[in-house]
C-alpha positions in Angstrom: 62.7 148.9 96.8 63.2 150.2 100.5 60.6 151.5 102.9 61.3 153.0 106.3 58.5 152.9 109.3 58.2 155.3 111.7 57.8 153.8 115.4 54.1 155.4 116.5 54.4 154.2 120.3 55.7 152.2 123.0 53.7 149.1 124.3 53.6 149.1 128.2 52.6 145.7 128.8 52.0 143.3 131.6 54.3 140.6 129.4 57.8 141.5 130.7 59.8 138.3 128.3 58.7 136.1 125.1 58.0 133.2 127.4 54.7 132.3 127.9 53.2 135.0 126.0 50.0 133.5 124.6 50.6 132.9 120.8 47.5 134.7 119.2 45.7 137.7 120.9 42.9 137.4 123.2 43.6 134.2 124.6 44.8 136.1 128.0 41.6 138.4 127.8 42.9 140.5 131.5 46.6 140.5 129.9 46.9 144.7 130.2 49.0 146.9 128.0 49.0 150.9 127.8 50.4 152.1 124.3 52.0 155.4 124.7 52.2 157.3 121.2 55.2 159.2 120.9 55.8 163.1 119.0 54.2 163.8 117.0 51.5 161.5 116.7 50.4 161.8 120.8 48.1 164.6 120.0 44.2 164.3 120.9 43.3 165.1 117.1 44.9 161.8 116.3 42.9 159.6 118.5 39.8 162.2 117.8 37.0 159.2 117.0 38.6 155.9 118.4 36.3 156.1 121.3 33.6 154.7 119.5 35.6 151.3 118.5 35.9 148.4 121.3 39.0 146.8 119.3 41.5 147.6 117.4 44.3 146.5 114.9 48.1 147.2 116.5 51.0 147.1 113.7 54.6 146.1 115.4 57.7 145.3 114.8 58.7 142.0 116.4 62.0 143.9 117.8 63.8 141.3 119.6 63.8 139.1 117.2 65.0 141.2 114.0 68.6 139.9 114.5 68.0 136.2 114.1 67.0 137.0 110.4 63.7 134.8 109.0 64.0 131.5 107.5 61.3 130.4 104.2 59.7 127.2 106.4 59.5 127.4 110.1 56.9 124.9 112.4 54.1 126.4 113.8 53.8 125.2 117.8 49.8 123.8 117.2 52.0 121.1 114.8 54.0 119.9 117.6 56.8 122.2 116.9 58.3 119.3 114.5 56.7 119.8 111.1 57.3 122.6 108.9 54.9 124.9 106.7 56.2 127.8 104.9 56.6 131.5 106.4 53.6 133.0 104.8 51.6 129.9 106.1 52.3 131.0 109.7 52.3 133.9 112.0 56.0 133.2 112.9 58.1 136.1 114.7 60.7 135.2 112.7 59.2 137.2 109.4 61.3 138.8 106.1 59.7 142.2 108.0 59.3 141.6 111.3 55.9 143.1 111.5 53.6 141.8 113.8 49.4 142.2 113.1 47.2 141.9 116.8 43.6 142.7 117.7 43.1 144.5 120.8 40.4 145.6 123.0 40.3 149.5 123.7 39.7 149.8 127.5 39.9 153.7 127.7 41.7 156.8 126.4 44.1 158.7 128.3 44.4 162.4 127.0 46.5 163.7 129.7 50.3 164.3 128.8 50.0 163.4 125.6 47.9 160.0 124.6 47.5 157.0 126.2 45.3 154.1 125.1 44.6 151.6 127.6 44.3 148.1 126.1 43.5 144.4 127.0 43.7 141.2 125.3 47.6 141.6 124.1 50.3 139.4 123.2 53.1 142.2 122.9 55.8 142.4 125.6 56.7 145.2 127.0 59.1 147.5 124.9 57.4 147.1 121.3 57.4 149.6 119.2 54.2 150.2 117.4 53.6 151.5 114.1 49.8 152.0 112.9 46.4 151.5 115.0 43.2 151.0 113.1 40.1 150.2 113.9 38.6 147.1 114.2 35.2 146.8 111.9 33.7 143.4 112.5 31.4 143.1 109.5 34.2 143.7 107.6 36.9 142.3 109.6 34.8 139.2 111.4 35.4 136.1 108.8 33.4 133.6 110.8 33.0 131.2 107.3 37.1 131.2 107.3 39.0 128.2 106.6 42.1 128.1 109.2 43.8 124.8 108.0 45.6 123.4 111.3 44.5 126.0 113.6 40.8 125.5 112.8 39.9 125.1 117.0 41.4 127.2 119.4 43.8 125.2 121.6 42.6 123.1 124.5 43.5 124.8 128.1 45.2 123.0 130.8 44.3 123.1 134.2 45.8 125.5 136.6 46.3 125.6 140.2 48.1 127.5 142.9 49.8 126.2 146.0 49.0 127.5 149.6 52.6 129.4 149.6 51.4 131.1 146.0 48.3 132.1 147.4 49.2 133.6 150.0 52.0 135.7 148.5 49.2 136.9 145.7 46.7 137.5 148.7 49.6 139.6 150.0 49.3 141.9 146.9 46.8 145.3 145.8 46.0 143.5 142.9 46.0 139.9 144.2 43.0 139.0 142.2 43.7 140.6 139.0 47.0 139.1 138.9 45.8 135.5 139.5 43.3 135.9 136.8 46.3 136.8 134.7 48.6 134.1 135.4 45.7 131.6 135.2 45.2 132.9 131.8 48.5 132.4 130.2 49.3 129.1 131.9 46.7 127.8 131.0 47.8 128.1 127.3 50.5 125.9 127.4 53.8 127.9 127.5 56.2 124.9 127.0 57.8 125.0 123.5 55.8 122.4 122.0 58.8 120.5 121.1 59.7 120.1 124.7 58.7 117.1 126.4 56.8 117.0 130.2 59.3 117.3 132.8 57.8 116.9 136.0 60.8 118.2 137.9 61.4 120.9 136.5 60.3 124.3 137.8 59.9 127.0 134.9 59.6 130.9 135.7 58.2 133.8 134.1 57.5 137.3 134.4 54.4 138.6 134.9 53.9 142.6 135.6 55.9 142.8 138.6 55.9 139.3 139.2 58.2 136.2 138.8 56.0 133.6 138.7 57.2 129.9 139.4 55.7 127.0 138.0 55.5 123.5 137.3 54.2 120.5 135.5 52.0 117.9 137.4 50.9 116.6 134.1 50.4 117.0 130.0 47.4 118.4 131.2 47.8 120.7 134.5 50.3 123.3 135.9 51.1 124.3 139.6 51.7 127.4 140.6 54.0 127.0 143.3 55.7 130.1 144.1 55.5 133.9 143.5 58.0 136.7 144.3 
């Protein structure tokens, strides 16, 4: 039996590529993202209500990754990226559906032109289409007594600091601040594929709202910003 999905919005988010896009939602709490609902679901009578929940649930489609099919095992990067679990034991990308299940925080509602809900705490990159937004309800949704197998903790952060050249070029921006709070954020999560060893030379680069961030490792433990453009 076949199903069609109808694409609701458009994410508008800070994450411009996969890389270094935390894996679970929350983890980058000043990550922004605007979704944008498309005709004919951007009227005000849609959204009538929402204002009175701080989170919600965002259905996606993981789009870029549709074409590389899903496999039955795959290994989940908090197991070094080496040992495999099943599909349905993991929130792969790579999924029979490609859907994608996130909690977000609600940040405001824009009603002009249509509807606009301003979000933080993503993990979608920018592009993805959305297609259903509920409500988070914590005493139903809030499992605090859960079991979570491998993933029981949440990960351990690694240290991040900027060079002089970095700061200055973020001191040089309007949002300067923000941004650094960002970036600071995702490095800090470990964006290396967990499979990859520490390469001290090598400088890694990602983009960040308007930003190309440049980076490196000092250590398993700490990252250096060393450039932004």
């Amino acid at each position: 039996m076949r199903w069609s999905l109808e694409t609701l919005g458009i994410m508008h988010s800070c994450y411009q590529e996969k890389f270094a896009v935390p894996r679970q939602p929350g983890l980058a709490p000043s990550a922004y993202a605007t979704l944008e609902l498309l005709p004919p679901y951007n009227l005000p009578e849609c959204v009538d209500g929402l204002e009175g929940f701080s989170h919600l649930w965002i259905s996606f489609i993981f789009h870029q990754n549709l074409a590389q099919g899903w496999k039955p095992k795959v290994r989940p990067p908090r197991l070094g990226g080496n040992k495999k679990v099943g599909v349905f034991a993991s929130r792969s990308t790579f999924r029979p559906n490609g859907l994608g299940l996130s909690v977000v925080k609600l940040e405001g509602i824009d009603l002009n032109e249509g509807v606009k809900l301003h979000l933080s705490g993503a993990d979608l990159i920018d592009g993805t289409p959305v297609v259903d937004i509920k409500p988070y309800i914590p005493w139903v949704d809030g499992k605090p007594e859960a079991l979570a197998a491998w993933v029981a903790a949440p990960p351990e952060l690694l240290k991040v600091s900027f060079q002089n050249t970095a700061e200055l070029q973020l001191a040089a921006h309007s949002q300067g601040k923000r941004l650094k709070q960002l970036i600071s954020e995702v490095l800090a999560q470990n964006p290396r594929p967990a499979y990859q060893k520490t390469d001290l030379a090598r400088v890694y680069g990602v983009k960040l709202a308007d930003l190309n961030v440049q980076f490196c490792y000092l250590a398993d433990t700490s990252i250096e910003v060393v450039a932004i453009h």
